[in-house]
C-alpha positions as CSV (number, residue, x, y, z in Angstrom):
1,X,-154.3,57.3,88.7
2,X,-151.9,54.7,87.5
3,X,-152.7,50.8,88.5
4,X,-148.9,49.9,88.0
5,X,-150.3,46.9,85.5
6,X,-148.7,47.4,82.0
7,X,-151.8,48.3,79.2
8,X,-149.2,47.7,76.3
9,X,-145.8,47.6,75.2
10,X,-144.8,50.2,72.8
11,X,-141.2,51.1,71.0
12,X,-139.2,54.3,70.6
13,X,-139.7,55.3,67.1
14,X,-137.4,58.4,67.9
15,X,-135.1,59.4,69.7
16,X,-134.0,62.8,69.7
17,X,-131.2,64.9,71.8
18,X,-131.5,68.7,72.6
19,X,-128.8,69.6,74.3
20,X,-129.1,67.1,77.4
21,X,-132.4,66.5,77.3
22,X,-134.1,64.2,74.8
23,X,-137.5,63.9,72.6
24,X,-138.9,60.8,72.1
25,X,-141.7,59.4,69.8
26,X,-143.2,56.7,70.9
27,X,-145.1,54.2,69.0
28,X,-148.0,53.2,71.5
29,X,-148.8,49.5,69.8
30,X,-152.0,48.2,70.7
31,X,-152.8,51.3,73.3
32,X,-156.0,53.2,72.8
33,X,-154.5,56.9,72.3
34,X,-158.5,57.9,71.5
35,X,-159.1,59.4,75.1
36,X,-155.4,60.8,75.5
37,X,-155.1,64.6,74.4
38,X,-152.1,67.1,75.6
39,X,-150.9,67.4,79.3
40,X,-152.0,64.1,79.8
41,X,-149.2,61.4,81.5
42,X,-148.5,57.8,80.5
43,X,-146.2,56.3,82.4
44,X,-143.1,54.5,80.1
45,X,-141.3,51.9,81.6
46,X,-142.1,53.1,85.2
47,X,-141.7,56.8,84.7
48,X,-144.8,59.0,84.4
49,X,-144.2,61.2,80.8
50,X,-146.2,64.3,79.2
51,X,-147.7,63.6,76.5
52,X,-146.8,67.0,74.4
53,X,-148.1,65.8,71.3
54,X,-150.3,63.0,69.5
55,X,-150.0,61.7,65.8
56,X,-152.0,58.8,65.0
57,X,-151.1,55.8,67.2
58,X,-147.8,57.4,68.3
59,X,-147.3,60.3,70.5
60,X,-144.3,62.4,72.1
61,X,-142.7,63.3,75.4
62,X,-140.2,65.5,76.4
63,X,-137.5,64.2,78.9
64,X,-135.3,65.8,80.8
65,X,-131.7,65.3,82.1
66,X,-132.1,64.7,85.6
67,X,-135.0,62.3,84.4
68,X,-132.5,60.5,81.6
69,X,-130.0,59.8,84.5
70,X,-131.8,59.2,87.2
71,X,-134.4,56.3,85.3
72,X,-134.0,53.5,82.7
73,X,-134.8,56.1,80.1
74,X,-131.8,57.2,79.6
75,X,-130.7,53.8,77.9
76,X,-133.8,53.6,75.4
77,X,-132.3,53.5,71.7
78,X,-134.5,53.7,68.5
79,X,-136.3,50.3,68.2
80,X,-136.5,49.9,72.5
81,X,-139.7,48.0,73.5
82,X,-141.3,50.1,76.4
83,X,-143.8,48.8,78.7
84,X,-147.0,51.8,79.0
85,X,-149.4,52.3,81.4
């Protein structure tokens, strides 16, 4: 369950398109990714993401269109500090 109180702030590390949805790597800063293993959600900037894959203290989400429109998301650039939860 998510307490809406921010654990860290992390940055985009990457940002890529496919087709009109969008990868991003996210470096998770000072978040403790120890307990957090595929499937799981962490909720970026307000929006709750699936976390598809870990690598050291960054992991990655899939986002799709409706989600990149609809949210702040869709304005996050390469460098973007992100609040996590």
């Amino acid at each position: 369950m998510f307490t809406g109180i921010v654990q860290a702030v992390g940055r985009i590390a990457v940002r890529e398109t496919r087709g009109s949805d969008a990868r991003l790597v996210i470096d998770a800063g000072s978040l403790d990714l120890g307990d957090v293993g595929r499937g799981d959600s962490i909720a970026v900037a307000g929006v709750c993401l699936t976390v598809v894959a870990i690598d050291g203290a960054s992991w990655t989400a899939d986002v799709s269109a409706e989600t990149l429109a609809l949210t702040t998301l869709g304005a996050l650039a390469v460098g973007d500090g992100v609040n996590l939860e």
